[in-house]
C-alpha positions in Angstrom: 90.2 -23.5 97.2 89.8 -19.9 98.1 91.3 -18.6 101.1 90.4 -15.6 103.2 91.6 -14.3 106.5 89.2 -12.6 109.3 90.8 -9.9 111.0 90.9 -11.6 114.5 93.2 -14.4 112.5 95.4 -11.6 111.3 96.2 -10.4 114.7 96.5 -13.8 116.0 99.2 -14.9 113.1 101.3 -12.0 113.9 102.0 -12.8 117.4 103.6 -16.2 116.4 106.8 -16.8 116.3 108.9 -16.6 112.6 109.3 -20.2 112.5 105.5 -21.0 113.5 104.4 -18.2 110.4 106.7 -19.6 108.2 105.2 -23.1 108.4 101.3 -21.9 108.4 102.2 -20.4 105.2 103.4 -23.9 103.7 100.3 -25.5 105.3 97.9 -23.2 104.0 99.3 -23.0 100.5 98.7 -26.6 100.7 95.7 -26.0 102.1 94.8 -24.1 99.1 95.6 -26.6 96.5 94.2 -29.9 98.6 92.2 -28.9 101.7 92.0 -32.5 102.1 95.6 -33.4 102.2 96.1 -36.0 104.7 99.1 -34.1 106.2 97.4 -30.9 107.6 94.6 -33.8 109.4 91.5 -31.5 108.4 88.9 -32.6 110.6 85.4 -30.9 112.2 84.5 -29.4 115.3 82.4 -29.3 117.8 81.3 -26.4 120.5 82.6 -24.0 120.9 84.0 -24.0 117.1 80.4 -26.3 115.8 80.4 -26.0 111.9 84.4 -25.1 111.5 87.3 -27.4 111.2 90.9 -27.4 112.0 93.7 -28.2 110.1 97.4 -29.3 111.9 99.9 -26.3 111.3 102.8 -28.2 113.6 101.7 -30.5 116.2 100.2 -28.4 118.9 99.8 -25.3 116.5 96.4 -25.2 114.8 94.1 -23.2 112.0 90.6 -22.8 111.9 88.2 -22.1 109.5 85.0 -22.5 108.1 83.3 -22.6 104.4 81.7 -19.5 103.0 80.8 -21.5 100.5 82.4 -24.4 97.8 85.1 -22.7 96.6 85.6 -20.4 100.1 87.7 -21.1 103.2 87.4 -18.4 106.0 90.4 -18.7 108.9 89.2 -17.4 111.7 91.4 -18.4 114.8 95.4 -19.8 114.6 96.9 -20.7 118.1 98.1 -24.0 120.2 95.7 -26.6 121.2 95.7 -25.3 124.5 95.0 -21.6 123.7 92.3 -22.5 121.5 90.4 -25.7 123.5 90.2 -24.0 127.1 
């Protein structure tokens, strides 16, 4: 799979902390290779995130992202559960 970044994910990412980047790096290279790879619990959305899906980086850290198309992944948003669900 194809990864891309939005802009709005950039500036998110680099306001985590090292340890938190580090470990989105390993879960989106894995990402890359199996999007469907049980560890990172890829799973759909709904409002205000309807047709995007989330993948675990640690366990309140998550990723979105949605499909450009079958071989494209677009992350759009990286934060905790409780930045991202308010």
């Amino acid at each position: 799979m194809n990864v891309v970044f939005h802009k709005r994910f950039d500036k998110m990412a680099s306001k985590l902390p090292p340890k938190i980047k580090a470990k989105m790096v390993e879960r989106i290279t894995i990402f890359s290779k199996d999007p469907l790879d049980y560890a990172l619990r890829n799973h759909t959305l709904n409002t205000p995130y309807k047709g995007s899906y989330s993948i675990d980086i640690t366990g309140d850290y998550r990723a979105i992202y949605f499909l450009v198309d079958d071989e494209t992944a677009m992350f759009t948003h990286i934060g905790t559960h409780s930045q991202l669900y308010r």
